[in-house]
N, C-alpha and C positions, 0 to 999 in steps of 0.2 A: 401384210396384215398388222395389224397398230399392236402392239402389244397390252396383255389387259394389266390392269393398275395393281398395284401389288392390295394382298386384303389384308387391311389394318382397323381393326372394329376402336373406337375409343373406350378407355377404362378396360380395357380388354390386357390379360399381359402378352408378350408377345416374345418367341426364341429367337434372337436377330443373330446371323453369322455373317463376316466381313474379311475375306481374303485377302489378301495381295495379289496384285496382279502375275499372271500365271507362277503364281505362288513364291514371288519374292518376299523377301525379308519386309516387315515394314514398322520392325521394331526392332535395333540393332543394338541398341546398351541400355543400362538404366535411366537414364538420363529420357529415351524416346521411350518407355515406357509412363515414367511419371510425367512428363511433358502433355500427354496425349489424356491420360486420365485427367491434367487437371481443363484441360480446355472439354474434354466429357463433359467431366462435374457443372461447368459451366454454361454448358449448351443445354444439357437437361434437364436447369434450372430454367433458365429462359424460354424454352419448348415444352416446360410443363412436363418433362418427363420422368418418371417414377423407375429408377436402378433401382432392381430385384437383388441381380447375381451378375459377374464381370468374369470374363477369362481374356487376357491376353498372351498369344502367343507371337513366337517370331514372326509368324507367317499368315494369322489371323487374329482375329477377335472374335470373345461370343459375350452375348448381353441377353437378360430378362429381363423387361424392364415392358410399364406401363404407359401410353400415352394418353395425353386427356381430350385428347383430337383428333383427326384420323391424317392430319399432315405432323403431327410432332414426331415421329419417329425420325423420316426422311429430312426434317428441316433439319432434326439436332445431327445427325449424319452430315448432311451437307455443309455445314457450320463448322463442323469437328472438321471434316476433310478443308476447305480450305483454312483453316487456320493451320491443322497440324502437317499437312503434303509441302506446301512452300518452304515450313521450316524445316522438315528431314531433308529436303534436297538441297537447300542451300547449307546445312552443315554437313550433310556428308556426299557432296559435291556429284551430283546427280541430278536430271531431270525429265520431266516428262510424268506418266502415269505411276500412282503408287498402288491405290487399291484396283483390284479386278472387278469393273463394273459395282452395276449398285448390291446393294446389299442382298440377302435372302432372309425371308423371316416367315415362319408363322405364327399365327392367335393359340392363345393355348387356353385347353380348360384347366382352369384356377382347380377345381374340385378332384379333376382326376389326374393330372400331367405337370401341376404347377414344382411340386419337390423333385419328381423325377429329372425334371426340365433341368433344376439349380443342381442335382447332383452330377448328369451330363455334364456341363458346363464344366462346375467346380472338380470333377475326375478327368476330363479332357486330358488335362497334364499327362496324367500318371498315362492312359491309351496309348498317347505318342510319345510315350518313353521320356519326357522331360523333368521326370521328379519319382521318386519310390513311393511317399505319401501325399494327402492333401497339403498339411502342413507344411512342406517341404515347398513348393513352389509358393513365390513370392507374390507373383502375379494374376491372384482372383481375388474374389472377395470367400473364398473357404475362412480365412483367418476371421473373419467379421463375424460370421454364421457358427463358428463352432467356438467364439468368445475369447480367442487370441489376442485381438487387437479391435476397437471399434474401426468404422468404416463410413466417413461423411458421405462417400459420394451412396450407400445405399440407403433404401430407405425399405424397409422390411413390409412384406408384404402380408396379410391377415391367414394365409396358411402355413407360414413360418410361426406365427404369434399364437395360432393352434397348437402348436406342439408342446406347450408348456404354460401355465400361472406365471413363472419370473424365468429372466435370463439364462439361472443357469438350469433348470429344468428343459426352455430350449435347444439350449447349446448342447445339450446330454443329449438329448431325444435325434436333433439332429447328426450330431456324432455316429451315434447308433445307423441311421439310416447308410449315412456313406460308407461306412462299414460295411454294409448289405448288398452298396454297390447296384447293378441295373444287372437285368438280365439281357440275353440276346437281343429277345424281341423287344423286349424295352428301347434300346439303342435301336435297332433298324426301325423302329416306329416313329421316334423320334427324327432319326436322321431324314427319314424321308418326306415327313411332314414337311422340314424345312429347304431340303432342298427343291420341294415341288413346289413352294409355298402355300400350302394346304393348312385346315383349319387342323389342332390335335384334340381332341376329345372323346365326348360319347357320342351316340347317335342322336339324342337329345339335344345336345350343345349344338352340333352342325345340322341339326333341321330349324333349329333356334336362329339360327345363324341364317341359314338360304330365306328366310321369313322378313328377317333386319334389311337385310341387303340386297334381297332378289338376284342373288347370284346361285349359279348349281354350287355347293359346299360336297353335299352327300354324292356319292357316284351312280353314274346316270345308267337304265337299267336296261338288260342286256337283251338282245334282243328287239325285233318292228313292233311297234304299237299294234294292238286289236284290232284289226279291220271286220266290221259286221258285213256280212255278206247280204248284195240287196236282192228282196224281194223279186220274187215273179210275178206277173199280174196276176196270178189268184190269191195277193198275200200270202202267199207262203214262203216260205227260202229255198232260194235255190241251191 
């Protein structure tokens, strides 16, 4: 059976994660860290893609980021992959597969999942024990978002630009949220969206969605359809 195309709505933001393959390293010093962000920045420029929020780890990648097409995400992925696989393996003297298959993503609602989505992301660190604070790891864009340091490759999306009149009213407000952290179901909501690559919203959003695209979004309902039972020859039911 053909496998069905991943759903990518255009203008739409979208949670992308990118493993390694059966979860090798595929970021081993600094150097293969900023190597990989700058040919990012590069590709999703040219793919017309819109960086939300970035986390890099050793062993994966997470991105929020917006495409203006429903091929930009996968182009600037496949652009970023060979440019950046050829070069870790010819300097750190390896070859073959780096990432694990394609990527996993879902559409997410701007209105109700788009901050949660960036605090996932930008907290990821601290989950798997790689840093005590946001600020502590070097490798997101937390630093960009909470006014540390600016961040070329993001480009700030209109429910971050919610959060405040100027920068630092932002940067505060958001502070505040990661503070607050996610609860349970927040994370298993999230997580599952994207590992099934499922649309994350309301029910509004994903009936919106099955409309745009004529694809089942909403889950399909339980239970045979109504069968009307037919008539006896006196019109009646039998």
């Amino acid at each position: 059976m053909a496998r069905q195309p991943r759903l990518i709505i255009p203008n739409q933001p979208h949670h992308l994660i990118q493993r390694g393959n059966d979860n090798i390293a595929i970021f081993r010093d600094d150097e293969d860290y900023r190597q990989f962000l700058g040919w990012l920045k590069e590709s999703a420029k040219f793919y017309h893609v819109a960086i939300h929020a970035w986390m890099l780890l050793p062993d994966q990648l997470q991105l929020l980021a917006t495409p203006l097409d429903a091929d930009g995400l996968a182009l600037m992925m496949q652009k970023v992959g060979r440019l950046y696989v050829p070069w870790f393996n010819a300097k750190h003297g390896r070859s073959g597969t780096l990432f694990g298959g394609r990527f996993r993503t879902a559409v997410i609602d701007p209105a109700q999942y788009f901050l949660a989505c960036m605090r996932y992301i930008e907290l990821h660190p601290l989950r798997v024990q790689q840093a005590q604070a946001p600020q502590d790891y070097p490798w997101s864009s937390y630093a960009h978002h909470a006014g540390i340091h600016a961040d070329s490759l993001i480009t700030d999306h209109i429910k971050y630009w919610e959060l405040g009149n100027t920068p630092f009213q932002r940067e505060a407000a958001y502070i505040q949220l990661v503070q607050q952290g996610l609860s349970a179901e927040e994370l298993a909501t999230i997580d599952q969206a994207v590992l099934k690559g499922a649309a994350l919203g309301s029910h509004a959003f994903k009936l919106a969605l099955e409309k745009k695209t004529q694809r089942q979004i909403l889950p399909a309902k339980r239970g045979r359809p109504f069968k009307a039972k037919s008539p006896d020859t006196d019109g009646t039911p039998s």
